[in-house]
FIMI-492715 format. One line per field, with one value per atom (N, C-alpha, C): residue number from 1; atom name; y, x, z. Coordinates in pm, 1 decimal. Each point is the difference from the previous one (the first is absolute). Example, Ala and Ser with C-alpha at 12.3 -4.5 7.8 and 13.67 -1.06 7.14 Angstrom:
BEGIN
lonu 1, 1, 1, 2, 2, 2 .
drenkol N, CA, C, N, CA, C .
v -569.0, 119.0, 120.0, 105.0, 119.0, 109.0 .
u 1319.0, -89.0, 90.0, -35.0, 82.0, -77.0 .
w 780.0, 0.0, 0.0, -72.0, 6.0, 73.0 .
// end
This chain:
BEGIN
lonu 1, 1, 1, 2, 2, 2, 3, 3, 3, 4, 4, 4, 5, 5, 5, 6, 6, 6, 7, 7, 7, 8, 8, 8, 9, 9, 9, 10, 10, 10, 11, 11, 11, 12, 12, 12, 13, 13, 13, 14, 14, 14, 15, 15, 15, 16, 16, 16, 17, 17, 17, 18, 18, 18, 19, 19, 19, 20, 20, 20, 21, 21, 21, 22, 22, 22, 23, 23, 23, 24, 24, 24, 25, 25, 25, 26, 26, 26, 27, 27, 27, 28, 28, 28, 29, 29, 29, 30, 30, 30, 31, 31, 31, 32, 32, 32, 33, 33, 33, 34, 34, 34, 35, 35, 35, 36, 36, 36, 37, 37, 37, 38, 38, 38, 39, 39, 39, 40, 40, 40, 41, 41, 41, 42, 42, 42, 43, 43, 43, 44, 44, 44, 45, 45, 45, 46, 46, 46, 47, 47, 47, 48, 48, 48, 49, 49, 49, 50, 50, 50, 51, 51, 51, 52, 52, 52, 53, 53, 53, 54, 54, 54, 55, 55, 55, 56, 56, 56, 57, 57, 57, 58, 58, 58, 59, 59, 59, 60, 60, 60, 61, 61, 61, 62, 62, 62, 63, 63, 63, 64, 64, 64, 65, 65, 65, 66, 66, 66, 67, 67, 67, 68, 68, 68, 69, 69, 69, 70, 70, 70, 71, 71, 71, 72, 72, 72, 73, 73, 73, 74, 74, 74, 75, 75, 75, 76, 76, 76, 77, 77, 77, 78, 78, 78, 79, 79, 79, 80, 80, 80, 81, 81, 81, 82, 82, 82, 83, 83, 83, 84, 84, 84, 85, 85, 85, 86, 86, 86, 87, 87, 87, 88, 88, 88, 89, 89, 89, 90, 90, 90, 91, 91, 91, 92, 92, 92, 93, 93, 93, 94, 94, 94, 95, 95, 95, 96, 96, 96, 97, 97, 97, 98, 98, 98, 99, 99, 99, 100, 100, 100, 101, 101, 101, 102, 102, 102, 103, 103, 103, 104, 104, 104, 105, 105, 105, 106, 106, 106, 107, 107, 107, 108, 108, 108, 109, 109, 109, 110, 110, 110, 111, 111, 111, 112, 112, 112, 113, 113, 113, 114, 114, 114, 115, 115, 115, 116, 116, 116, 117, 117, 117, 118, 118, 118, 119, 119, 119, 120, 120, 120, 121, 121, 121, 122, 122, 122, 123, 123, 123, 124, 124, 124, 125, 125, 125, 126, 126, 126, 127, 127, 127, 128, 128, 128, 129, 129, 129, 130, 130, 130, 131, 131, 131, 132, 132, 132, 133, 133, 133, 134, 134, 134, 135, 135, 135, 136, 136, 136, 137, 137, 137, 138, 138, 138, 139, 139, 139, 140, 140, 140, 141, 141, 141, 142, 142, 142, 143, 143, 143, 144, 144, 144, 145, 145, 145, 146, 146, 146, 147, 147, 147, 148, 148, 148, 149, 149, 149, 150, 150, 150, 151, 151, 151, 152, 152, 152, 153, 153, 153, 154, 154, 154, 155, 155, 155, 156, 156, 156, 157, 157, 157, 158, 158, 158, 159, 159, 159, 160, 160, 160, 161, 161, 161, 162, 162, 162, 163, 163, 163, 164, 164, 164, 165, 165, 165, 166, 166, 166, 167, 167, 167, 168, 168, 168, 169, 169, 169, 170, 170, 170, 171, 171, 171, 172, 172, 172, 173, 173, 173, 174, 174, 174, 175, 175, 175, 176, 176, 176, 177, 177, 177, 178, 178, 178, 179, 179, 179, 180, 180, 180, 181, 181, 181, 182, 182, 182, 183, 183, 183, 184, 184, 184, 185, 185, 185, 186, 186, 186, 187, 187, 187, 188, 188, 188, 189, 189, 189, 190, 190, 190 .
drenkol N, CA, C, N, CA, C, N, CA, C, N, CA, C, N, CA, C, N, CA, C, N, CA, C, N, CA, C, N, CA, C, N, CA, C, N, CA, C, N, CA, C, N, CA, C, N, CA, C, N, CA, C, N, CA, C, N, CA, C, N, CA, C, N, CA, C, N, CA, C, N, CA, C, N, CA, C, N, CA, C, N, CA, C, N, CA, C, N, CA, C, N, CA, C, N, CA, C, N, CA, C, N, CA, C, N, CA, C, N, CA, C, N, CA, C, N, CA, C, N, CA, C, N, CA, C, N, CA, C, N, CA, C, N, CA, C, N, CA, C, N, CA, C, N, CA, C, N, CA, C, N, CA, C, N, CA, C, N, CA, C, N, CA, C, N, CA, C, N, CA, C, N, CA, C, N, CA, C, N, CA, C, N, CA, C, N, CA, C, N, CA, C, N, CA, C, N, CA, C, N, CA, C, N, CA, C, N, CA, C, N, CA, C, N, CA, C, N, CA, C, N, CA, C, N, CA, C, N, CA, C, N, CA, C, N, CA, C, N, CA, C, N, CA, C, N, CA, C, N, CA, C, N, CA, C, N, CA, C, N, CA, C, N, CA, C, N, CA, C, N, CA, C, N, CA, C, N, CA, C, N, CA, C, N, CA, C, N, CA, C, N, CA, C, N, CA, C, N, CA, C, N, CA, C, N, CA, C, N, CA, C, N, CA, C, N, CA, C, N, CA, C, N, CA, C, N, CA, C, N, CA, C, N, CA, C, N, CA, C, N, CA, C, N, CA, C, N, CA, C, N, CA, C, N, CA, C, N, CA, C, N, CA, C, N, CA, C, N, CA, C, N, CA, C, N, CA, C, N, CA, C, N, CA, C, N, CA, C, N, CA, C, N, CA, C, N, CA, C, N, CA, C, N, CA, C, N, CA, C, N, CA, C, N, CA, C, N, CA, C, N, CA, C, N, CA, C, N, CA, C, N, CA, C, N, CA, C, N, CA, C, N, CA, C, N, CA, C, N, CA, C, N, CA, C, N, CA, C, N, CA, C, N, CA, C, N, CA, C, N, CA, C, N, CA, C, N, CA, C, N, CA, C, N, CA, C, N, CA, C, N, CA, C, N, CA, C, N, CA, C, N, CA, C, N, CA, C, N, CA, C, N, CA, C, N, CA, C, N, CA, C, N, CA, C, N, CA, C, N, CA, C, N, CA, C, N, CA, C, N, CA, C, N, CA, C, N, CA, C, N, CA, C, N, CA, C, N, CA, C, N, CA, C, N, CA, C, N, CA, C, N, CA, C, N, CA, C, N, CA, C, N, CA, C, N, CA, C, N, CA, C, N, CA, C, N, CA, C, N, CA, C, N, CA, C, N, CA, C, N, CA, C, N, CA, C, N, CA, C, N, CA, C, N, CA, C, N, CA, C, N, CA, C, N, CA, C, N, CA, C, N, CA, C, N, CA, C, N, CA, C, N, CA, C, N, CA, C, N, CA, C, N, CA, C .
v 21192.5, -69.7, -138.4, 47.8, -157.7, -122.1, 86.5, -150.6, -17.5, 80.7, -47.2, -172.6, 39.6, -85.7, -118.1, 5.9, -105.3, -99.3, 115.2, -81.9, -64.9, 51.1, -48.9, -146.9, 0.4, -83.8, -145.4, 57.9, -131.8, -20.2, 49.7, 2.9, -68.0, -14.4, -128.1, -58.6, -82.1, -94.2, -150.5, 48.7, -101.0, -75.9, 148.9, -78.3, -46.0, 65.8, -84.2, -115.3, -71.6, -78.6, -132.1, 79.5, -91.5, -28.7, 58.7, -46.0, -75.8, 42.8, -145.4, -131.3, -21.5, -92.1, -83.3, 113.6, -39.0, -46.3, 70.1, -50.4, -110.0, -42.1, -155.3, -59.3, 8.5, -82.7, -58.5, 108.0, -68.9, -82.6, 34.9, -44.1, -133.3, -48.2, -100.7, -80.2, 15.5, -55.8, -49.2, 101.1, -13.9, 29.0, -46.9, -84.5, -80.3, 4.4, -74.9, -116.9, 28.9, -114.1, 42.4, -78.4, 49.1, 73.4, 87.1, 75.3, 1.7, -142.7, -36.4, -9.1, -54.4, -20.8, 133.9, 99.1, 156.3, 51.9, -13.3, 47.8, -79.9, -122.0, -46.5, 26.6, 22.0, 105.1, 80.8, 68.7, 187.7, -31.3, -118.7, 5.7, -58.9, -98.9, -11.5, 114.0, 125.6, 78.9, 87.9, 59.4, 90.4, -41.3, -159.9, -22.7, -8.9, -36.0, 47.4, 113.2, 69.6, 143.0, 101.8, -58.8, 95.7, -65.7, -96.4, -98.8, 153.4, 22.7, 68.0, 165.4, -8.9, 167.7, -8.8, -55.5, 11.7, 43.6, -100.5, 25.9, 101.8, 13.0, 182.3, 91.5, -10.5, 139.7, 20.1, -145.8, 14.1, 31.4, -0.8, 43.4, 142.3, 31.2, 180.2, 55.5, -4.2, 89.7, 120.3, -83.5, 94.2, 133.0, -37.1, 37.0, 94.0, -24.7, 59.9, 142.4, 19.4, 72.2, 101.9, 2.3, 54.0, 87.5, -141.8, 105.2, 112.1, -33.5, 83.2, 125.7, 49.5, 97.7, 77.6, -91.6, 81.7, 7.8, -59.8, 52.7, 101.5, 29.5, 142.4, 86.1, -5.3, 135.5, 45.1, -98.2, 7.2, 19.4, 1.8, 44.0, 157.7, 22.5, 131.5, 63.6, 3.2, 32.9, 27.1, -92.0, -7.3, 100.4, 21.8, 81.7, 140.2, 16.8, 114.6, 82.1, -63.2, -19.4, 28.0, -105.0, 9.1, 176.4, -1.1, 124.9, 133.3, 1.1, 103.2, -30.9, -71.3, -6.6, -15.9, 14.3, -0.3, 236.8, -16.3, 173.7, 76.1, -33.0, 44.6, -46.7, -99.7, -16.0, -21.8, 63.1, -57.2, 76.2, 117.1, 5.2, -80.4, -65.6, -64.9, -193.0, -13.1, -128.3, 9.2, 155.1, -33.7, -2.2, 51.0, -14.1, -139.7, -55.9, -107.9, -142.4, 67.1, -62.4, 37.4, 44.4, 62.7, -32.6, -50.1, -10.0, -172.6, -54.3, -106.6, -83.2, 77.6, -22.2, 14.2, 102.5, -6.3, -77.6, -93.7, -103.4, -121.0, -30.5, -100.2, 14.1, 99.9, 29.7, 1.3, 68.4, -18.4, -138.6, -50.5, -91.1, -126.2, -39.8, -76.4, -145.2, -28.5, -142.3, -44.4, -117.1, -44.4, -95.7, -93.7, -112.7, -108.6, -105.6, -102.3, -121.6, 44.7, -153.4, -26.8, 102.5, -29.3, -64.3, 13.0, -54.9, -134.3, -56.2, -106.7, -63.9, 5.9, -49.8, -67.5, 94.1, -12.5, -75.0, 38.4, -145.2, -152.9, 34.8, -124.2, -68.8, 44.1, -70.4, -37.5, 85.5, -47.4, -111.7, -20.4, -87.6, -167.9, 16.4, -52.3, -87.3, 82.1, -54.6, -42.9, 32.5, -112.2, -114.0, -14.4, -127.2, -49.5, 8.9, -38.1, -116.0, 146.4, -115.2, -73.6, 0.7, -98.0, -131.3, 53.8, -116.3, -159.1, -35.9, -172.2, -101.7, 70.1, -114.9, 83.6, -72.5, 63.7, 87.3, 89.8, 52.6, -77.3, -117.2, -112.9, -79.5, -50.8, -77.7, 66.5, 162.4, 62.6, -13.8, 108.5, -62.9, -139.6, -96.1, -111.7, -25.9, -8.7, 47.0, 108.0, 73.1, 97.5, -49.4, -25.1, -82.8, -119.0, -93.8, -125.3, 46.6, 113.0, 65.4, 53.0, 89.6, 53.5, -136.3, -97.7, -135.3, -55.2, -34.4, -56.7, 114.0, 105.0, 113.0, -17.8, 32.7, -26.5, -97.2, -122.5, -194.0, 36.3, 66.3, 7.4, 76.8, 141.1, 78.2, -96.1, -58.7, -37.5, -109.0, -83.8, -121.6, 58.4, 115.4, 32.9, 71.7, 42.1, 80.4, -102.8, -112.9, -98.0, -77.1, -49.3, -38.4, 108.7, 122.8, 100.7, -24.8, -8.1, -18.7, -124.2, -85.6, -182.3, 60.4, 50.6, 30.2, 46.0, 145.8, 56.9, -54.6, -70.3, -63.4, -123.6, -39.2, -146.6, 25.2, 95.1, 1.2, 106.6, 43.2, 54.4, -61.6, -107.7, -72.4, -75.1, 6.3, -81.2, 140.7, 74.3, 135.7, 44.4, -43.4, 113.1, -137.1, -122.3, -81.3, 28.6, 17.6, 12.2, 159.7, 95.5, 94.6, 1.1, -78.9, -5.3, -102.9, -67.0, -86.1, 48.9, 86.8, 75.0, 107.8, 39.2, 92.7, -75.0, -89.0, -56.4, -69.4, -32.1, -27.4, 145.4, 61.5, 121.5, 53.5, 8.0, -5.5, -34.6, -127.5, -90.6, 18.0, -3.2, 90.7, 117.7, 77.4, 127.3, 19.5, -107.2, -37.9, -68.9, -92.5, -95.4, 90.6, 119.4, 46.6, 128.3, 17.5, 124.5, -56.4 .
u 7262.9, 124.7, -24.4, -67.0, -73.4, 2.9, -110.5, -111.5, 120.6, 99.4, 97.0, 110.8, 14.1, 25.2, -33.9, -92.3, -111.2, 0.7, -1.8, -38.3, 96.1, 116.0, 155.3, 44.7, -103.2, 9.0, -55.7, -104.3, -74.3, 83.8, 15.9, 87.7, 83.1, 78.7, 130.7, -46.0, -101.2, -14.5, -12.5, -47.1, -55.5, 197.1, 36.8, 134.5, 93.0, -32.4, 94.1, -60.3, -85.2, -80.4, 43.5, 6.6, 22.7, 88.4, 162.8, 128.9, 13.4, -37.5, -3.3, -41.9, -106.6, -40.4, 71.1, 16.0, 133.9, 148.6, 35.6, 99.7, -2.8, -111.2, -13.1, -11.2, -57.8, -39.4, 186.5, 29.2, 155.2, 62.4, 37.8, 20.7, -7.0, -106.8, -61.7, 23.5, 32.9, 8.3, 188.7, 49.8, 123.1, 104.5, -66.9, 31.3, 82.2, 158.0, 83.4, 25.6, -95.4, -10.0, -169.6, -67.5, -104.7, 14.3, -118.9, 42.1, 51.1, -22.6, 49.7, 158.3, 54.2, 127.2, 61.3, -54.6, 84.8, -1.6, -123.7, 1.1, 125.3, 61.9, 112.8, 113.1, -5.4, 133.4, 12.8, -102.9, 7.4, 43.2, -45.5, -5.5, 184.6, 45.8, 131.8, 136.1, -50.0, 41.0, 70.7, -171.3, 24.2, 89.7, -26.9, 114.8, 136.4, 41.7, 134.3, 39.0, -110.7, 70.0, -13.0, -72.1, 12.3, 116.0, 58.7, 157.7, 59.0, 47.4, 36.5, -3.1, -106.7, -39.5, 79.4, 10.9, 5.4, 159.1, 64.9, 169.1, 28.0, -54.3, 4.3, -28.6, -87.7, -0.5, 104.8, 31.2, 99.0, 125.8, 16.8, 124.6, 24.9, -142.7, 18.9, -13.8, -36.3, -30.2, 106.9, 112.1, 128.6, -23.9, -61.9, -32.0, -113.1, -84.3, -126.9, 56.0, 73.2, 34.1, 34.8, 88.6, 79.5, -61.8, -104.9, -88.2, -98.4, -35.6, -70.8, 47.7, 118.5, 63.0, 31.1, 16.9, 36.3, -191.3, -80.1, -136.6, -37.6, 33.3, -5.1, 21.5, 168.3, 63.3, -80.0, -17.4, -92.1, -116.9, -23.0, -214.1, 30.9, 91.0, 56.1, -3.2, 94.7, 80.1, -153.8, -69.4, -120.2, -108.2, -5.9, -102.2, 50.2, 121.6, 46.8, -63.5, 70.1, -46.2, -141.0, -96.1, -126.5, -35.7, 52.5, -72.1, 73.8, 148.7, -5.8, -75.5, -24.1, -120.7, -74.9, -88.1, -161.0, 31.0, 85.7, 27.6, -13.7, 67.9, 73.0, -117.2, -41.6, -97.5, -192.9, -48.2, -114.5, -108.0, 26.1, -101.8, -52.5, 138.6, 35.4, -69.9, 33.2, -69.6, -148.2, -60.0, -137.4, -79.4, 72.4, -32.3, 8.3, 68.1, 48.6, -135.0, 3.3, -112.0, -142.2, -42.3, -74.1, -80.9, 102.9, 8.6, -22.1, 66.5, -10.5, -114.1, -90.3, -109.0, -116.3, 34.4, -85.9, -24.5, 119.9, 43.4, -50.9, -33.3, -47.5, -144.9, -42.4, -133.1, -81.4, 57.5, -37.4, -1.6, 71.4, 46.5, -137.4, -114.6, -100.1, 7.8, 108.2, -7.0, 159.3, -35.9, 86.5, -18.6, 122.4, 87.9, -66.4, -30.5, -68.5, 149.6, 76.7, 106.7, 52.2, 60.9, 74.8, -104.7, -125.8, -91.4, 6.5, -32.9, -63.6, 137.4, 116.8, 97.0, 63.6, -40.4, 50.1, -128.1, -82.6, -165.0, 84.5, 67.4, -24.8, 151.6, 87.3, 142.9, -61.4, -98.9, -34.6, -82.3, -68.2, -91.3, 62.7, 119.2, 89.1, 76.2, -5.1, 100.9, -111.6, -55.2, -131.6, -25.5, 13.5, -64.6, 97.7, 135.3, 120.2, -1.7, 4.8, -34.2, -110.5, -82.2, -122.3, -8.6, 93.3, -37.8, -46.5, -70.7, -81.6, 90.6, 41.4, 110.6, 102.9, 98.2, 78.9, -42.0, 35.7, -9.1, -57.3, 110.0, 14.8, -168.0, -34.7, -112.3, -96.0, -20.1, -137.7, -5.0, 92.0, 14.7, -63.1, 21.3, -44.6, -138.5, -61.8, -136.7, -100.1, 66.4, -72.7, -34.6, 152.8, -54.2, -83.5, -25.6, -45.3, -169.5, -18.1, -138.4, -102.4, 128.2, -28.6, -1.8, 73.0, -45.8, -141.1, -3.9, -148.7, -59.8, -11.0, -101.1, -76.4, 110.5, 3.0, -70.0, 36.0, -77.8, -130.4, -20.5, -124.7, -97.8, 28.6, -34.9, -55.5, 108.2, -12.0, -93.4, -3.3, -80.3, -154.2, 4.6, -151.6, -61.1, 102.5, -17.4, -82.5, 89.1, -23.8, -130.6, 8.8, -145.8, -192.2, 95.4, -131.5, -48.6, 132.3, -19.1, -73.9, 20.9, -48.0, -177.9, -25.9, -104.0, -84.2, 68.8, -108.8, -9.2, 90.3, 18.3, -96.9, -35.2, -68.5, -111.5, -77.1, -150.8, -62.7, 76.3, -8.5, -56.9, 16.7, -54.1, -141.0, -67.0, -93.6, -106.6, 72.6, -123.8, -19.5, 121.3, -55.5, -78.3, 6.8, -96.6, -172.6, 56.4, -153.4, -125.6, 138.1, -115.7, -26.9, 94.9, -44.3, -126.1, -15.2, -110.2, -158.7, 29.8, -105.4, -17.4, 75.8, 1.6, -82.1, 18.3, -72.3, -195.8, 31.1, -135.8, -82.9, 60.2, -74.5, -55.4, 103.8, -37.2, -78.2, -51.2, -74.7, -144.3, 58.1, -164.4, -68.5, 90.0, -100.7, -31.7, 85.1, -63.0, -181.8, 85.2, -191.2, -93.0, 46.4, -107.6, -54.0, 74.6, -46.2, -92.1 .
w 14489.3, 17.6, 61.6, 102.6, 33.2, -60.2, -102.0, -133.1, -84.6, -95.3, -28.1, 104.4, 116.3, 42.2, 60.0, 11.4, 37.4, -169.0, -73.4, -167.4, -38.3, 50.8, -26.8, 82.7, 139.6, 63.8, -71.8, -49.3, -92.9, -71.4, -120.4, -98.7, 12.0, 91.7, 19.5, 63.7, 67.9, 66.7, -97.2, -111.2, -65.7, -67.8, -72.4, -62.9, 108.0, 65.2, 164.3, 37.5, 7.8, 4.0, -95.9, -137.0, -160.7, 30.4, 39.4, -10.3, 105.3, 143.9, 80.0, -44.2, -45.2, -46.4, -145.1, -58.6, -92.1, -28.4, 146.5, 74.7, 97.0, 48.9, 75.6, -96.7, -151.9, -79.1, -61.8, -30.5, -62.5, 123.0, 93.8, 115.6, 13.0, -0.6, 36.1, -131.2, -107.7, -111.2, -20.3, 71.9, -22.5, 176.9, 64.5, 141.1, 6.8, 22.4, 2.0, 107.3, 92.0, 120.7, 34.0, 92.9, 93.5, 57.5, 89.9, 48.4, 144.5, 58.7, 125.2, -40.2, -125.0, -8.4, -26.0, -34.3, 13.5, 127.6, 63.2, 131.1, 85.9, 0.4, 58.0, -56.3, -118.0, -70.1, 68.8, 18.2, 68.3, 147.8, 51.7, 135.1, 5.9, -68.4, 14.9, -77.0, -98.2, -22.8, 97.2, 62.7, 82.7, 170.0, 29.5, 94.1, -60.1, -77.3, -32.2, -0.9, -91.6, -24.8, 127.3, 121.3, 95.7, 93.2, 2.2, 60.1, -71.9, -121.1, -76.0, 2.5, 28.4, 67.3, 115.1, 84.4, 99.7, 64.4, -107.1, 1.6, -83.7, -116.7, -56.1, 95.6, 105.8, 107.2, 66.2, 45.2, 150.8, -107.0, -103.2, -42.9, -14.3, -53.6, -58.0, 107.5, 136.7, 97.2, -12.5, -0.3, -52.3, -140.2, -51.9, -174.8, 53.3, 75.4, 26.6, 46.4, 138.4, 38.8, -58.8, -34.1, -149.9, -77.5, -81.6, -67.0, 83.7, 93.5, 81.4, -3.9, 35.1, 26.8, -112.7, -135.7, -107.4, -76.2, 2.4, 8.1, 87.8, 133.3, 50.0, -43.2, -17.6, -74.7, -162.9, -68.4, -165.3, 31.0, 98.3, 29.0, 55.6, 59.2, 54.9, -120.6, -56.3, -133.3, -96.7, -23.0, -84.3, 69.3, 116.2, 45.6, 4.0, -13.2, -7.5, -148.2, -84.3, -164.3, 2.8, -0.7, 5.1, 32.3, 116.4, 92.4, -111.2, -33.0, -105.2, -114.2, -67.3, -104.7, -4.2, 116.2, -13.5, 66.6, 74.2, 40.9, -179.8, -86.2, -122.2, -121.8, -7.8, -70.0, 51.5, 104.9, 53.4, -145.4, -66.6, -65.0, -129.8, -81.0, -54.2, 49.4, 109.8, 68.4, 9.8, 54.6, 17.4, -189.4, -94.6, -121.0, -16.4, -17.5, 2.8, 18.6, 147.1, 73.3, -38.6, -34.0, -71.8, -118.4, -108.3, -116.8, 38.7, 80.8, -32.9, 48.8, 90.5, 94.0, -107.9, -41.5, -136.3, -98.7, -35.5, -90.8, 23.9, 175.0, 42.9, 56.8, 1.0, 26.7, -151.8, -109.5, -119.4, -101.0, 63.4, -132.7, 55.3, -120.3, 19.4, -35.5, -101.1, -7.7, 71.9, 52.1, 159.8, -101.3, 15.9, -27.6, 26.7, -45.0, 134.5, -35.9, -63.1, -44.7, 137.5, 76.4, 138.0, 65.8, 98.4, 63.9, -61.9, -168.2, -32.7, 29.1, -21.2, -6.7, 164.5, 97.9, 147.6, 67.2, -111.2, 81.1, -61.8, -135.1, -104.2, 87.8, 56.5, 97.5, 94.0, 77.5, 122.1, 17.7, -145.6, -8.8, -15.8, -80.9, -22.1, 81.1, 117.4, 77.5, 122.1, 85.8, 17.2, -87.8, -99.1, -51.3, -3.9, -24.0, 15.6, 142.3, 96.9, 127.4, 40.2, -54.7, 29.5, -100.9, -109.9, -112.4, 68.0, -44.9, 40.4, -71.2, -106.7, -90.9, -91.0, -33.5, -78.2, -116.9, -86.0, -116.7, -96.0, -41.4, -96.3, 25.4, 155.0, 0.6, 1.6, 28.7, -46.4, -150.1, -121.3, -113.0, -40.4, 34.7, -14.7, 4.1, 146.3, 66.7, -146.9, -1.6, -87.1, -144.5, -50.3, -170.4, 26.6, 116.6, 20.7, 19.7, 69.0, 3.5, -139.2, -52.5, -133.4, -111.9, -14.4, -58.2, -4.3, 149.1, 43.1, -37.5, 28.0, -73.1, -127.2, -35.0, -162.5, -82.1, 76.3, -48.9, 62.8, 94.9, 8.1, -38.1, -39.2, -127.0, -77.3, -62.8, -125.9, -20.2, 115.1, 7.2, 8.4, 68.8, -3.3, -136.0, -68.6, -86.8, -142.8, 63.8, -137.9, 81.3, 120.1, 39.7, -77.5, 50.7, -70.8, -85.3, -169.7, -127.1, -25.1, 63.9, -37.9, 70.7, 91.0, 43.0, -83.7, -66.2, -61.8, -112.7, -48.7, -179.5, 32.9, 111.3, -27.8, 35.9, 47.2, 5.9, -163.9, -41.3, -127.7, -109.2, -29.2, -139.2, 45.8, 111.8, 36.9, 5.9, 78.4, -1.2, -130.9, -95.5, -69.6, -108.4, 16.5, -72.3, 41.0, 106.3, 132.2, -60.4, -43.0, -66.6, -47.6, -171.2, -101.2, -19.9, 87.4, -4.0, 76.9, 77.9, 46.5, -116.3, -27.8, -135.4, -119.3, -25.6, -105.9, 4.9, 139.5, 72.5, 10.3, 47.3, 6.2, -152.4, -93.4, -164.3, -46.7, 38.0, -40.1, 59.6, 145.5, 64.7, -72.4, -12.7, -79.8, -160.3, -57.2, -139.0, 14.9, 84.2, 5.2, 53.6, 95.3, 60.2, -79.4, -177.0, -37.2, -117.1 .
// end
């Protein structure tokens, strides 16, 4: 049971891993401010909305109460319940339990979409707040990289060709002429 979980442990580290990284990657591509400028969103959000919290409490204290008392009586009421149906059905529950312990102890292939998905938000939202530049100017940054890439590929690619195409017609004059000298040597010398 162990090595199963230990193996399971590997097993998602890596796609948890992928979607973070997948998720900073969109992130960062599609960054609607920097990430200093969200972090002062958040920071002027959350002072308003706690001005706001704040007069929502002092109002409901009234509301709170209230509910308190009628949450007593329904947790009463509910434990009553509970306690006749676990009395009335316990053999029925430990089947139950049972069956389904089995279901989760048995069952060998585990999901990895939830993990990659809650790495790939979380990842998301870090890069969100750290972004260095907007969405729009990484975009930019990136095709301007992949451009220069590219011209320079290409420039070397065509430097190579002029390379190897221009020492070509001289070597190969160069053998045919040792080629023929040599010919000539072993005619005279037979």
């Amino acid at each position: 049971m162990k090595e199963e979980y230990t193996h399971r442990k590997r097993s998602i580290l890596k796609p948890v891993l992928a979607g973070s990284a997948v998720g900073a990657g969109i992130a960062l591509l599609l960054a609607p401010k920097s990430g200093k400028g969200l972090r002062k969103d958040l920071e002027r959000f959350t002072a308003r909305t706690g001005k706001q919290a704040a007069e929502v409490i002092h109002e409901g204290r009234d509301l709170f109460e209230e509910g308190r008392k009628a949450v007593t009586k329904a947790v009463e009421e509910g434990r009553k319940s509970v306690m006749k149906a676990v009395e009335t059905g316990r053999e029925k529950f430990d089947e139950g339990r049972e069956r389904l312990s089995e279901l989760v102890y048995k069952k060998k292939k585990r999901s990895l979409m939830v993990p990659i998905m809650v790495s790939g938000i979380l990842g998301a939202g870090i890069a969100f707040l750290l972004a260095p530049k907007t969405g729009k100017a990484v975009r930019k940054d990136v095709k301007r990289i992949a451009v220069d890439t590219r011209d320079k590929v290409a420039s070397l690619i065509d430097k190579g060709k002029d390379l190897a195409t221009e020492g070509i017609p001289e070597a190969m004059e160069a053998v045919s002429k040792a080629f023929r000298e040599e010919k000539k040597k072993i005619w005279h010398a037979a």
